[in-house]
DSSP file (Angstrom, degrees, kcal/mol; ACC not computed):
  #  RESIDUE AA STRUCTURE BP1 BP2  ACC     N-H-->O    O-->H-N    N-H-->O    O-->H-N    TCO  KAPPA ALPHA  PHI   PSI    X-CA   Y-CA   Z-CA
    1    1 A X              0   0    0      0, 0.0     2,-0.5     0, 0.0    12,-0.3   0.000 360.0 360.0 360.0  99.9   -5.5  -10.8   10.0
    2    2 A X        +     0   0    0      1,-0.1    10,-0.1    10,-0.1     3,-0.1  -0.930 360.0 169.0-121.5 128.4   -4.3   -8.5   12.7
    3    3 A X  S    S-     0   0    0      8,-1.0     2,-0.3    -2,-0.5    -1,-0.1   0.398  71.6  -1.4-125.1 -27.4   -1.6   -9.7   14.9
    4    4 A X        -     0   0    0      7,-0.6     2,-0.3     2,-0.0     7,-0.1  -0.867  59.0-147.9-150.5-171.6   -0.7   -6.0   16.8
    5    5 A X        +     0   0    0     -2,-0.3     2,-0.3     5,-0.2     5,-0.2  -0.853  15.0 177.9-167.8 139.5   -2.1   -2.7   16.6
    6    6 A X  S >  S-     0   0    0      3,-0.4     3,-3.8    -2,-0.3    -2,-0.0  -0.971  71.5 -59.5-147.7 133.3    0.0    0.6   17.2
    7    7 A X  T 3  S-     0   0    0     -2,-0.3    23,-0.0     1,-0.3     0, 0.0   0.004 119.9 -16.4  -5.8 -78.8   -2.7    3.6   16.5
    8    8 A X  T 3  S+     0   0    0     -3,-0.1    22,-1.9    21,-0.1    -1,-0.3   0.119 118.1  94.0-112.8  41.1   -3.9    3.2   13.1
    9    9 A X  E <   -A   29   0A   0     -3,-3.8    -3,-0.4    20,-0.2    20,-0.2  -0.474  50.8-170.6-107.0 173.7   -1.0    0.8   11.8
   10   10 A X  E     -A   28   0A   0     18,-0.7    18,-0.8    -5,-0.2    -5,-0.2  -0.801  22.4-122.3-141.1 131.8   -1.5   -2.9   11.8
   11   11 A X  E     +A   27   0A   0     16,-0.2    -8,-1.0    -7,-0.1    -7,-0.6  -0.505  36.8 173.0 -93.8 136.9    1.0   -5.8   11.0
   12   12 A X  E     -A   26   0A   0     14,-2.3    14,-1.0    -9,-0.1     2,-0.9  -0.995  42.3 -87.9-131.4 132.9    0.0   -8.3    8.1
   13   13 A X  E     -A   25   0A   0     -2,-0.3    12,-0.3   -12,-0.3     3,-0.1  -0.316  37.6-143.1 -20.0  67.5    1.7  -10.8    6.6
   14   14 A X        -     0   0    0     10,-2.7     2,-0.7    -2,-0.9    10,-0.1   0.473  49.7 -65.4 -55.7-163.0    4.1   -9.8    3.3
   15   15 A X    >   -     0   0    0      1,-0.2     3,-3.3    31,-0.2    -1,-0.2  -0.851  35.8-132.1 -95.9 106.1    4.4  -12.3    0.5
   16   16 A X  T 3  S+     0   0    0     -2,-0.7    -1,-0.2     1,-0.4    -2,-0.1   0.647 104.7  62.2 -34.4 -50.0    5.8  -15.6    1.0
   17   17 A X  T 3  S+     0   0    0     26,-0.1    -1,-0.4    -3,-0.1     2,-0.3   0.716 106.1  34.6 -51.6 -32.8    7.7  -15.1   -2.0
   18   18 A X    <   -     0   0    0     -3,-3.3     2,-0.5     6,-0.1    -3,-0.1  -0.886  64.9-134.7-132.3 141.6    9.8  -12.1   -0.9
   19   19 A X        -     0   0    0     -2,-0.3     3,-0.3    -5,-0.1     2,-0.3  -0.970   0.7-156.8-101.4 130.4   11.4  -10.6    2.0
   20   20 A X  B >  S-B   23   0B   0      3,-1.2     3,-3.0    -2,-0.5     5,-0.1  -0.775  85.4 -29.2 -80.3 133.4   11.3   -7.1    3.2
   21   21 A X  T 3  S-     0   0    0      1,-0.4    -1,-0.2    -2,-0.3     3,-0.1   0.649 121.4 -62.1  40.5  25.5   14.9   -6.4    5.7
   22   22 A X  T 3  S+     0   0    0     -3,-0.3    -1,-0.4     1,-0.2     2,-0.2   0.487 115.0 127.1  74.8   5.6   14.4  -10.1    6.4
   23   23 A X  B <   -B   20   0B   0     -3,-3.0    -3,-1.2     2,-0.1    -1,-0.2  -0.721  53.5-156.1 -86.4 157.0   11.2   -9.6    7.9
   24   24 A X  S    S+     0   0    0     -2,-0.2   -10,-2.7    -5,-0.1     2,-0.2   0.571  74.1  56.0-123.3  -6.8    8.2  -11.4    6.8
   25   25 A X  E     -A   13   0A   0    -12,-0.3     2,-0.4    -5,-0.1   -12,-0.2  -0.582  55.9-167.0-106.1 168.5    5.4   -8.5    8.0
   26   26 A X  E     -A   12   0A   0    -14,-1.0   -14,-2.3    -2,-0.2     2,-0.3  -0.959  28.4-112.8-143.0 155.4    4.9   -4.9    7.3
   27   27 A X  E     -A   11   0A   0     -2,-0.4     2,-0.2   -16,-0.2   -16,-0.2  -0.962  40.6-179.7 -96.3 138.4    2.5   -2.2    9.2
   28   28 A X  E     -A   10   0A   0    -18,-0.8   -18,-0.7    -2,-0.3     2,-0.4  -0.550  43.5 -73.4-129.3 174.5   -0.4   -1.1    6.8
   29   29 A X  E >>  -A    9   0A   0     20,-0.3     4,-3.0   -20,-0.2     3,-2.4  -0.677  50.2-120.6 -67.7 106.7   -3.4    1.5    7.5
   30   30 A X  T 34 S+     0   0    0    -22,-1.9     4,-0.3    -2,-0.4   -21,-0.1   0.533 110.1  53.5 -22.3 -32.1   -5.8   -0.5    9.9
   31   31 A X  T 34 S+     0   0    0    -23,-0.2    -1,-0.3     2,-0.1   -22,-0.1   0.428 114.2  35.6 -82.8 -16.0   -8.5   -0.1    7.2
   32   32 A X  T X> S+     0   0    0     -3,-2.4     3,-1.7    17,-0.1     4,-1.6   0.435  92.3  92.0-123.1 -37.9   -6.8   -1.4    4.5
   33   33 A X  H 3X S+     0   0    0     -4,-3.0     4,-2.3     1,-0.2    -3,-0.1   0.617  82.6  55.3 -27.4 -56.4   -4.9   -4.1    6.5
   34   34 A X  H 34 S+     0   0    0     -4,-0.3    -1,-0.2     2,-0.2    -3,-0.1   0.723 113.7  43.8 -25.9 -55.9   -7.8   -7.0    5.8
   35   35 A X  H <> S+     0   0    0     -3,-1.7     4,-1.3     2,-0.1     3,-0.3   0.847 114.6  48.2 -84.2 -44.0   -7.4   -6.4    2.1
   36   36 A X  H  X S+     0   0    0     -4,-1.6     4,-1.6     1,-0.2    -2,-0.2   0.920 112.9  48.7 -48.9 -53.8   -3.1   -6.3    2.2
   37   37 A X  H  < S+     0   0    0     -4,-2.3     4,-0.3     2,-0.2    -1,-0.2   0.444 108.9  52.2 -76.2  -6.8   -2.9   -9.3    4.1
   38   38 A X  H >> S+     0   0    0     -3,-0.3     3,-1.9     2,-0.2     4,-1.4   0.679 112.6  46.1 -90.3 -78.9   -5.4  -11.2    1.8
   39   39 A X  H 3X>S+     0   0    0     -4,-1.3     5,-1.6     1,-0.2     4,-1.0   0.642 114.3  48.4  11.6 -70.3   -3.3  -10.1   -1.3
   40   40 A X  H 3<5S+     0   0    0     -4,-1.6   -24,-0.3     2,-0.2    -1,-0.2   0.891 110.2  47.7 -53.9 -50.9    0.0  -11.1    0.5
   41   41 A X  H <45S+     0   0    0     -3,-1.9    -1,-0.2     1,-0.3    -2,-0.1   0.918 109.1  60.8 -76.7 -33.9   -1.3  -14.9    1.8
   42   42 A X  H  <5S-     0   0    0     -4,-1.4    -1,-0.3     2,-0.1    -2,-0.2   0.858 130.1 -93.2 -89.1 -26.7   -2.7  -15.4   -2.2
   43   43 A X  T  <5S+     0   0    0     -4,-1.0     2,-1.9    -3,-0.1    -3,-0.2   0.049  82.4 146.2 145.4 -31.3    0.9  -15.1   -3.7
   44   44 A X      < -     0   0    0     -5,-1.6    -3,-0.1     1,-0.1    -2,-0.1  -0.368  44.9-137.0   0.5  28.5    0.3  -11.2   -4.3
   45   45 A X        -     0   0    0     -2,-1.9    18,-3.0    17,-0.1     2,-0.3   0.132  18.0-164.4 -39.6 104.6    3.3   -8.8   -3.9
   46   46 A X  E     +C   62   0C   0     16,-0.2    16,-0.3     1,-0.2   -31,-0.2  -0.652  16.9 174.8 -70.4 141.9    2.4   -5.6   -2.0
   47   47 A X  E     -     0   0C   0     14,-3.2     2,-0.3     1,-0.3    15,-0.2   0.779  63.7 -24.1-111.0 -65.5    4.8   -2.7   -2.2
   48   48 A X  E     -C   61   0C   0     13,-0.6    13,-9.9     2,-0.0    -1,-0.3  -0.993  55.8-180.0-168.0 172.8    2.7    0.0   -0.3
   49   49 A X  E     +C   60   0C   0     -2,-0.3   -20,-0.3    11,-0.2    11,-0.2  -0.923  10.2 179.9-156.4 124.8   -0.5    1.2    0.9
   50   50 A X  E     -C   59   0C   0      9,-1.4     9,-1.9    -2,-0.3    -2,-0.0  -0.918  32.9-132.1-137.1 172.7   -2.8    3.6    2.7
   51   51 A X  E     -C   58   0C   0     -2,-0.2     3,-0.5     7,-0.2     2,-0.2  -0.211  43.6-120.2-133.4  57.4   -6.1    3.9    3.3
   52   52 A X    >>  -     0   0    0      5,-0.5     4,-2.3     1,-0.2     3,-0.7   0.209  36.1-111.8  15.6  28.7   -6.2    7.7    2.2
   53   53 A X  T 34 S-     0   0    0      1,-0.4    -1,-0.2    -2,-0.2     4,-0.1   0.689  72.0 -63.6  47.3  30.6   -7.6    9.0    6.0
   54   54 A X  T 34 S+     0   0    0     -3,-0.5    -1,-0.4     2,-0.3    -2,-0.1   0.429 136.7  96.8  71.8 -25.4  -10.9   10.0    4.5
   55   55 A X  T <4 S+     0   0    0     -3,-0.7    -2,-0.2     2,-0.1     2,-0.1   0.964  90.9   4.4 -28.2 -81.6   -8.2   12.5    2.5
   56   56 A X  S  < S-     0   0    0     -4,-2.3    -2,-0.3    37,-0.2     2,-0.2  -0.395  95.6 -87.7-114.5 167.6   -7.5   10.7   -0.8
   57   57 A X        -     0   0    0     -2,-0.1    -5,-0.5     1,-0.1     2,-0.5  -0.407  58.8 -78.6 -72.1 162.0   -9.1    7.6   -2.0
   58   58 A X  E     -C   51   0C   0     -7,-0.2     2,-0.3    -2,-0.2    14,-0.3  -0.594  47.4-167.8-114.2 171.7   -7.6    4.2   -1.1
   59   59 A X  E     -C   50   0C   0     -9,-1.9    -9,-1.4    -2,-0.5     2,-0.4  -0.789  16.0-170.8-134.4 159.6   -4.7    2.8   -2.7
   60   60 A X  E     -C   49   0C   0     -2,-0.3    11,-3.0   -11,-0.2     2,-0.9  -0.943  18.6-145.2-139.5 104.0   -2.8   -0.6   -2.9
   61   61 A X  E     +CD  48  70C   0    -13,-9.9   -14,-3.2    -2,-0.4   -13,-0.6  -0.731  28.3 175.5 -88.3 128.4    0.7   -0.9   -4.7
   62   62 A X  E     -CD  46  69C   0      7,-2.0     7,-4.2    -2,-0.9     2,-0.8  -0.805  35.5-129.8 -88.3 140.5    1.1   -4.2   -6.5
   63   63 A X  E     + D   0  68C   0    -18,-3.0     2,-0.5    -2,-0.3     5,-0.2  -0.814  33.1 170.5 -88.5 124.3    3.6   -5.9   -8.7
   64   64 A X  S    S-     0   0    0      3,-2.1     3,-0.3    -2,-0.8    -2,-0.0  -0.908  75.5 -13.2-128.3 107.8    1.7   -7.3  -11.8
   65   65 A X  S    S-     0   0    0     -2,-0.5    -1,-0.1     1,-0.3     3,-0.1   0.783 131.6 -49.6  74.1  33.6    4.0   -8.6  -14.4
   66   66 A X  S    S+     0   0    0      1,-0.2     2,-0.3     0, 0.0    -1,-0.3   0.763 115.8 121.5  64.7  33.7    7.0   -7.1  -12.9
   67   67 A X        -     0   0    0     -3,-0.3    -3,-2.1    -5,-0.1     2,-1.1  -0.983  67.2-127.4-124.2 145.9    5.0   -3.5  -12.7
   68   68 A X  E     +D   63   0C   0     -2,-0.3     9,-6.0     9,-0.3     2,-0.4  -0.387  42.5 166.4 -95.0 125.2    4.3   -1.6  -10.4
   69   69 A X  E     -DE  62  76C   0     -7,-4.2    -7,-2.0    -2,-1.1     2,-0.3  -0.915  42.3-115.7-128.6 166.0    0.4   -0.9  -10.6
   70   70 A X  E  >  -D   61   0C   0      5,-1.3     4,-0.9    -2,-0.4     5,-0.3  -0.665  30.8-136.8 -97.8 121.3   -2.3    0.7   -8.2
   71   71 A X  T >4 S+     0   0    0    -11,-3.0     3,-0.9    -2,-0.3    -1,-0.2   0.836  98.6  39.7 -61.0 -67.5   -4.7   -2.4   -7.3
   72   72 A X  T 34 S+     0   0    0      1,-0.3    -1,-0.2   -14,-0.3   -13,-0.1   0.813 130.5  25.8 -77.5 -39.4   -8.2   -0.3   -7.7
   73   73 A X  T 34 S-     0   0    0      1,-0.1    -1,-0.3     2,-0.0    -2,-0.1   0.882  87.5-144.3 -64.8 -24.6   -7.2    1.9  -10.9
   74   74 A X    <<  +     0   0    0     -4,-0.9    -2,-0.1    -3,-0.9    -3,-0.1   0.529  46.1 148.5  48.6  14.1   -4.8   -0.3  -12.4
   75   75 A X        -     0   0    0     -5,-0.3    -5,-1.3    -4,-0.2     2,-0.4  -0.358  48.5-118.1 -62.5 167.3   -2.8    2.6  -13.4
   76   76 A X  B     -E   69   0C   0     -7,-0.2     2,-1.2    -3,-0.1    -7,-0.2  -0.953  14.1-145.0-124.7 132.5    0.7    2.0  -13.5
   77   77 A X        -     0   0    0     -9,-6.0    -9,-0.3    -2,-0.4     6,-0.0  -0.686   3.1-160.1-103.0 136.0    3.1    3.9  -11.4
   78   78 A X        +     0   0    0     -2,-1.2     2,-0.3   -11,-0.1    -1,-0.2   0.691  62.3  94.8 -61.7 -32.3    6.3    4.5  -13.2
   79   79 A X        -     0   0    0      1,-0.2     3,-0.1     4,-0.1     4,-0.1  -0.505  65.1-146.1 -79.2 137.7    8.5    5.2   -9.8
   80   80 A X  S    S-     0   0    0     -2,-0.3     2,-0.2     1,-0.2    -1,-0.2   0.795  75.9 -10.0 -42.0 -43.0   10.3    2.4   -8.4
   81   81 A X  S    S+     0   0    0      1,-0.2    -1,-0.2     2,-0.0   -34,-0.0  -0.890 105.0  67.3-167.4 144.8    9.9    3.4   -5.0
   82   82 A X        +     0   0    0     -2,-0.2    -1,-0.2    -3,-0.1    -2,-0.1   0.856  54.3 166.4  88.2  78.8    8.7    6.5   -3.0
   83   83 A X        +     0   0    0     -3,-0.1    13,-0.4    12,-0.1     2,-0.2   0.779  57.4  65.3 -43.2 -53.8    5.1    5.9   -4.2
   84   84 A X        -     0   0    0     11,-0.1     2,-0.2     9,-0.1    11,-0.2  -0.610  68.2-165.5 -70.4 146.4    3.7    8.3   -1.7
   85   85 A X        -     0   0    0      9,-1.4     2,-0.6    -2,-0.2     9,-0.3  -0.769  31.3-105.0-134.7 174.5    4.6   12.1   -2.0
   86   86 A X        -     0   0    0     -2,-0.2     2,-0.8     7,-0.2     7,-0.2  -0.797  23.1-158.6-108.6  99.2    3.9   14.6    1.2
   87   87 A X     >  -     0   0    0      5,-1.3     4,-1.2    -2,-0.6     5,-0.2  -0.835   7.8-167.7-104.1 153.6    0.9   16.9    0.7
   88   88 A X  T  4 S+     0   0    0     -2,-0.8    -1,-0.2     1,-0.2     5,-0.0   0.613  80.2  56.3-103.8   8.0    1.7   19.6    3.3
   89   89 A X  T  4 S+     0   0    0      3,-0.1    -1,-0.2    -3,-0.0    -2,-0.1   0.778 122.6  26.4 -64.9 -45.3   -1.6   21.3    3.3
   90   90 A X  T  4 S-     0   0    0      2,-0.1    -2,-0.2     0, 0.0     3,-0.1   0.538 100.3-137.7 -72.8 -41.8   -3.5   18.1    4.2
   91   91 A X     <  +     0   0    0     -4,-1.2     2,-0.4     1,-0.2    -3,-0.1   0.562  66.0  96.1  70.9  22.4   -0.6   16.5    5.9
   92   92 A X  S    S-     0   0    0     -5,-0.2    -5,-1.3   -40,-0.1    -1,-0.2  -0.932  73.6-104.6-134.1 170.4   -0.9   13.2    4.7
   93   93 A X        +     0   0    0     -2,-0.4     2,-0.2    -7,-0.2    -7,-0.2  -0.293  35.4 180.0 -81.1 175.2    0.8   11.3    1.8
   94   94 A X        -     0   0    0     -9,-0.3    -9,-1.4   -39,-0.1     2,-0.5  -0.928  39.2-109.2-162.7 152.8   -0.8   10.4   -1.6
   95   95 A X    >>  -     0   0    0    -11,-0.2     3,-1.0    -2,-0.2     4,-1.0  -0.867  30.0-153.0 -90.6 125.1   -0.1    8.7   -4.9
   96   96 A X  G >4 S+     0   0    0     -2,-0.5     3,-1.5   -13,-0.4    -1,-0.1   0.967  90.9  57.7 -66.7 -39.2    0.1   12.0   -7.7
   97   97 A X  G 34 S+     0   0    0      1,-0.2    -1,-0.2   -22,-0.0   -21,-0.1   0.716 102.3  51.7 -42.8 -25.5   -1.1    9.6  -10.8
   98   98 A X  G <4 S+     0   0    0     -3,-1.0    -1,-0.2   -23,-0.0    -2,-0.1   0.741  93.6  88.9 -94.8 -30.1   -4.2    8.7   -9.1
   99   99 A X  S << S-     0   0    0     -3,-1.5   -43,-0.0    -4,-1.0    -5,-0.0  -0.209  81.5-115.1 -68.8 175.5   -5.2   12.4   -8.4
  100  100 A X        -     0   0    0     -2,-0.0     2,-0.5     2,-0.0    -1,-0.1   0.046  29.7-111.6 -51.9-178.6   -7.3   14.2  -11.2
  101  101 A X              0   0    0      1,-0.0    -1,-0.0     0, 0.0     0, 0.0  -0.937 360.0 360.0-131.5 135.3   -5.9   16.9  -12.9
  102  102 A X              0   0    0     -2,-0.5    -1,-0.0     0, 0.0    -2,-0.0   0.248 360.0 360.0 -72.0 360.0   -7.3   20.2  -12.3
């Protein structure tokens, strides 16, 4: 459902249930947007999301059962909040759980 566009963001629809700073939309990764806003509209709390810029794979945080899980892994990420971390060789963010380890 795309309602604006500001380069590769798009605003979707958050989760009935919950409000983010009283607002009821978020901007997500244009590419991932489609799949965020379905989430959201079925009952589906998104936390964050990107749609890893041909970088990283892409990733969708959810609450399931009052955890915070990664939709396509399922892993569960332990942090409350700052999901993403800053890689500064690549310049774009990433979840660290998700990568391999080398």
């Amino acid at each position: 459902m795309k309602i604006t566009s500001r380069r590769n963001d798009v605003i979707v629809p958050l989760s009935f249930k919950r409000e983010y700073s009283g607002l009821h939309f978020a901007k997500v990764d244009a590419d991932i947007a489609p799949l965020v806003a379905l989430l959201n509209i079925l009952g589906v709390e998104t936390k964050g999301s990107c749609s890893g810029h041909g970088k990283y794979k892409p990733s969708i945080i959810v609450n399931l059962d009052g955890k915070n899980t990664e939709f396509f892994s399922s892993k569960i990420i332990l942090r409350k909040r700052n999901f993403y971390m800053f890689n500064k060789k690549n310049k774009f963010y990433f979840i660290p759980e998700l990568q391999k380890n080398k």
